[in-house]
N, C-alpha and C positions, 0 to 999 in steps of 0.2 A: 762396676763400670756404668751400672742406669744410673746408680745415684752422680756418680761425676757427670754423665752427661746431662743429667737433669738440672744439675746445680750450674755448668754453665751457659744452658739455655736461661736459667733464670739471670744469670749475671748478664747475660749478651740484653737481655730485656730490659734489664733496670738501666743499664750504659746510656741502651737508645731514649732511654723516657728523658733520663738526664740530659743526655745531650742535647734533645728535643727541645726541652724545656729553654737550656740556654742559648738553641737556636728556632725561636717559636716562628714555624710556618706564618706568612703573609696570605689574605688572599683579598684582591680589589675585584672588583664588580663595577663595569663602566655602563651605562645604557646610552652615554653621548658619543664616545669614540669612535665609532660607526651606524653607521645610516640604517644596517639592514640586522645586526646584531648585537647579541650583549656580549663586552669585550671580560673575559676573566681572566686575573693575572693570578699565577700562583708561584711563590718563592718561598724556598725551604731547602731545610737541607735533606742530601739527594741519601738513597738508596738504593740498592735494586729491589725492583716493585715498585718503587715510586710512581712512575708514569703512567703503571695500571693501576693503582691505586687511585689518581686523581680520575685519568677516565671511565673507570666503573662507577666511582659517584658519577660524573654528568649523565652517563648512558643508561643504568638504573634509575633515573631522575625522567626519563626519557625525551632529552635533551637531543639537538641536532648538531653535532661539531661540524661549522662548517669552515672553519680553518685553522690552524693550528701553528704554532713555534713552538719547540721544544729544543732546550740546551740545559745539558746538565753538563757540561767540564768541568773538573777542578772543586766535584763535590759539594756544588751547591746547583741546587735544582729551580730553574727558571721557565715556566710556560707559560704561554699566551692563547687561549682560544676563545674563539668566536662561536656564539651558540642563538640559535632558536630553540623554539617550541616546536609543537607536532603539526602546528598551522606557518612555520614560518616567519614568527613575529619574535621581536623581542621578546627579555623571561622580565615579567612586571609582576608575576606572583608573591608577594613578600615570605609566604611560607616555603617554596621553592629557594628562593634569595638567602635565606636562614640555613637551612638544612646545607647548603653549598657552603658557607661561609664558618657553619661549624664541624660542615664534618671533611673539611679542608683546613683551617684554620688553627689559630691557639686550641679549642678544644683536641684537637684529633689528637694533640698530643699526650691524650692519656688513653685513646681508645686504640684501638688498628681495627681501621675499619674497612680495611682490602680484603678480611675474615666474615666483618660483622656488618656491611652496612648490606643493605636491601634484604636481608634473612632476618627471622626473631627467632633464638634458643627454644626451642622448646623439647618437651619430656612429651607430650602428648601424642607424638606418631614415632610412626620410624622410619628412615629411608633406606631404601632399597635403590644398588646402582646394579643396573646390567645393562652388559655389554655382550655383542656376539653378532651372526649372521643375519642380513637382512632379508626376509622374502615375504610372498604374499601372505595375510592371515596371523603374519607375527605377534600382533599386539592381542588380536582376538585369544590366543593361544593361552596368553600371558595374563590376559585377562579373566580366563576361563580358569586357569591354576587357581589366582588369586580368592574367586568367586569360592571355590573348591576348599579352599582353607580358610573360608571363615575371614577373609581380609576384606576392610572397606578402603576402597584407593580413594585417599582427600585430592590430592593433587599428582598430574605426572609430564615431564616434558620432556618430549622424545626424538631424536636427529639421527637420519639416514643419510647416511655416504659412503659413495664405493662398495653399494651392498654390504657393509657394517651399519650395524645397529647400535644405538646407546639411548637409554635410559635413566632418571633420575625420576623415583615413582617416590609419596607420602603415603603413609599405610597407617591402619589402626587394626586393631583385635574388634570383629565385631562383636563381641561377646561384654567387653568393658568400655571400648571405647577410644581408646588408649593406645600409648604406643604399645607395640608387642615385644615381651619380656619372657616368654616360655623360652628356653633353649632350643626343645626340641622342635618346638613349633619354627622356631626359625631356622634352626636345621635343614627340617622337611623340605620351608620353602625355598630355600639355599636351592635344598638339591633339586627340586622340580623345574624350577626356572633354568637351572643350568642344563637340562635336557632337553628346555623344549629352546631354549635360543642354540643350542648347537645341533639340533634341527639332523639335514642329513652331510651336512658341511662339515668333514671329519678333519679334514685340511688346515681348520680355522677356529680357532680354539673360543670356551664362551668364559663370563665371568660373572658372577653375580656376588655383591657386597651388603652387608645387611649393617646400618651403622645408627647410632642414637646424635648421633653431631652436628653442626652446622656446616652449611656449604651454601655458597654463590651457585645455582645450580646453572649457570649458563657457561660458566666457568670450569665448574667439575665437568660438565657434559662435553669442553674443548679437549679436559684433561686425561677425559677414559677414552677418547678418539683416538687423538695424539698415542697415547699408548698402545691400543690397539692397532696400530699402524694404517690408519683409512688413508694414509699419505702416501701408501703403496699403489700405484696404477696395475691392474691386470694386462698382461699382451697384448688382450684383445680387445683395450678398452679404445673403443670407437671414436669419444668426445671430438668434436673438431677444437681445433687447440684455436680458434677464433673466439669461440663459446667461453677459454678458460681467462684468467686473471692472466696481464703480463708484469712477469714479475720478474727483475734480475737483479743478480747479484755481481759487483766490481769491489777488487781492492783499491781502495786511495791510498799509495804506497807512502808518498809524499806525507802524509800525514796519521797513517798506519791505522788508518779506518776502514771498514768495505762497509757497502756503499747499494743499500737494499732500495729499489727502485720498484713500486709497485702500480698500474694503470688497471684498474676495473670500473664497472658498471656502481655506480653509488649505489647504497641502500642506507637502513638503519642499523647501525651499531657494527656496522664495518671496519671502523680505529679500533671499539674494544676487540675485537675478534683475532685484528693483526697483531695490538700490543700483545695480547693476553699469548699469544704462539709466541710471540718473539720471547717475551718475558719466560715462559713454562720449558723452553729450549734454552736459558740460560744465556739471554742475548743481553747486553746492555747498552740500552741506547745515548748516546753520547747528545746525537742534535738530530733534529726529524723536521723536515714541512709536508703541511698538510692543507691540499686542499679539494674542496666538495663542493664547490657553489653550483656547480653543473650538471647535468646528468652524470659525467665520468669524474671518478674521485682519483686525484694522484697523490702518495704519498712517496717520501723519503728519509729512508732513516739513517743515518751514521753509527753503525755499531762496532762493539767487539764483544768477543765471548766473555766470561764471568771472571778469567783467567787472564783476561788484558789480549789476549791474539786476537789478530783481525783472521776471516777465513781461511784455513790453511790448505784446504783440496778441493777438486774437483768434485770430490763424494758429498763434502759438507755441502760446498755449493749448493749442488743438483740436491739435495738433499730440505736444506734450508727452503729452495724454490718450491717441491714439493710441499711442504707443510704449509708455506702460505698460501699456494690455490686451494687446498685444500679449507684449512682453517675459513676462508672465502667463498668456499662452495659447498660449506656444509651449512648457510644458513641462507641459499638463492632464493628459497619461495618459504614462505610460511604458512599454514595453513589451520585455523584451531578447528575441533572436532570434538563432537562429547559420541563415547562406545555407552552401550548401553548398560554392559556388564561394570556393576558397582561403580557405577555412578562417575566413571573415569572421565579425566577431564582432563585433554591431552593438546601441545601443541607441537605440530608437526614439521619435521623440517625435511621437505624430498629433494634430491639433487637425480638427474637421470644421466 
């Protein structure tokens, strides 16, 4: 059975490169078409993931989208955005201009770079995902384990919401250097971490994952929330619903789409955060606008599930609605922070 399923994952791979090829991604780059940004067009053929695939390159480029067309009907994939820099200005970077154009363009189609862009492979560390309860001292905790076993933390980035916690930490063996390869040693750390993040929160279950692989880590960190369920509200959870995203959900029967309507407070990297929920829940977005020029960003998406149905209950609904304020309020403030224990170099994401 692995071997068939392995053989036609490798089939389903060579299909897309081919077909790829014989339908090679477009991508234009205008800096005259509008007054206040650089216009970028991308046409190709559609898949799902496509859409997050294009806006994780802009947004790891640390690009400002501030408007957007998207249509993909009929299997072929058509966007249009509008982008600044981090000051507002057109992108005149010819190194930035390149990187967009190959790793959107004829190249992409031998890479997949929705995997691999803004990460480097490497063997040299290891990451460590955990997830679990959030309270005061948590990371000192986490940190003090790590110190404990001999662990030097390279890099770690960490998002609190609804009192969950998630983590995406780089680690070495202080001893070599290196990633860490002991069994037991990873064991050990396995199980110590999974005691101190489930903390005295018997209710709420903890995780911790030890992996040698690549990951988008702002991406995996939506992915172990999401699963975690931080898109659950407590009883007593006070927010004034003024403070949250408004977000709704309509069917367009007429044209057997529903019809995702989102108004919050702009920030940065607020599209990838929606697309990346919509996409991880299995949504496929048909046609979206998008727009940011203002302090308040609105978007619209036109989806259906992966299955071809537009929303089919009240549960999905409210369910759907949930995930996106969430996905939205787990990155409200940011805050970076160096702990002192091993050298941790952490950036913070608190939501109250």
């Amino acid at each position: 059975m692995e071997i068939n399923m392995r053989f036609s994952n490798d089939m389903d791979d060579e299909y897309e490169k081919l077909f790829r090829r014989l339908n090679p991604p477009r991508v234009v780059i205008d800096n005259e078409a509008c007054k206040n940004a650089t216009v970028i067009r991308v046409d190709s053929a559609n898949k799902h993931g496509k859409l997050l695939e294009v806006v994780q390159v802009l947004t790891d480029l640390n690009l400002i989208i501030t408007k957007a067309y998207i249509s993909s009907d009929g299997g072929w994939f058509m966007d249009v955005f509008n982008v600044t820099d981090q000051d507002g200005k057109k992108v005149i970077d010819e190194a930035i201009l390149d990187i967009i154009t190959k790793s959107l363009g004829t190249e992409s189609c031998f890479t997949s770079s929705i995997r691999s862009f803004g990460v480097k492979q490497s063997v040299d560390h290891t990451a460590i995902e955990l997830t679990g309860s959030d309270r005061p001292g948590l990371l000192s905790e986490v940190s003090a384990v790590l110190t404990h076993l001999k662990c030097n933390v390279l890099n770690a980035e960490v998002w609190t919401h609804n009192m969950r916690a998630a983590a995406v930490m780089q680690v070495t063996d202080e001893e070599t250097g290196s990633a860490i390869i002991d069994p037991e040693k990873l064991s050990r750390i396995k199980e110590l971490l999974c005691n101190v993040l489930k903390g005295s929160n018997k209710s709420r279950g903890a995780k911790t994952v030890v992996s040698h692989g690549v990951t988008h880590i702002e991406r995996r960190l939506h992915q172990m929330m999401f699963a975690d369920r931080d898109y659950e509200r407590a009883s007593n959870d006070e927010l004034n619903e003024k403070q949250r995203p408004n977000v709704s959900v309509v069917n367009w029967h007429e044209k057997d789409y529903s019809v995702i309507t989102i108004r919050s407070k702009d920030r940065a990297k607020l599209l990838f955060d929606t697309v990346c929920t919509l996409t991880d829940m299995e949504y496929v977005v048909f046609h979206a606008n998008i727009d940011a020029e203002g302090p308040e960003a609105h978007q619209e998406y036109y989806i259906k599930h992966v299955d071809g149905s537009p929303v089919k209950s009240e549960a999905e609904r409210q369910r759907i609605i949930q995930c996106l304020e969430a996905a939205i309020e787990r990155r409200v403030s940011e805050v970076s922070g160096t702990m002192v224990h091993s050298n941790l170099r952490l950036l913070l994401s608190f939501t109250h």
